[in-house]
C-alpha positions, 0 to 999 in steps of 0.5 A, a space after each residue: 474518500 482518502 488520498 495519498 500523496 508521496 514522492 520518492 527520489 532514487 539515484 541508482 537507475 538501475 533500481 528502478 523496476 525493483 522500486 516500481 514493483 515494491 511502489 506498486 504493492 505498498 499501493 496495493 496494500 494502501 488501498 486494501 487497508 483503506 477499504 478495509 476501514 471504510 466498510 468499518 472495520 476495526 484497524 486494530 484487528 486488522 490482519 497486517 500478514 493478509 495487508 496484500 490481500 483483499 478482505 
């Protein structure tokens, strides 16, 4: 099990749903690594362009 923990701190309100959505795919992408290296994969052969995508 890997967990992840950040926090982030913004000040222009109106910026907020852009952040969500770019926290949202950052997690995404996270999460597709992760699994990626805990069904064994190689991190060095990892496809960092298909990061968004499910291997």
């Amino acid at each position: 099990m890997t967990e992840l923990s950040y926090w982030v701190d913004y000040k222009i309100v109106e910026h907020e749903k852009i952040i969500k959505r770019y926290h949202t795919i950052l997690l995404n992408g996270l999460k597709n690594f992760v699994e990626y290296l805990e069904d064994g994969g190689d991190p060095d052969e990892y496809d960092n362009k298909q990061i968004l995508v499910k291997p």
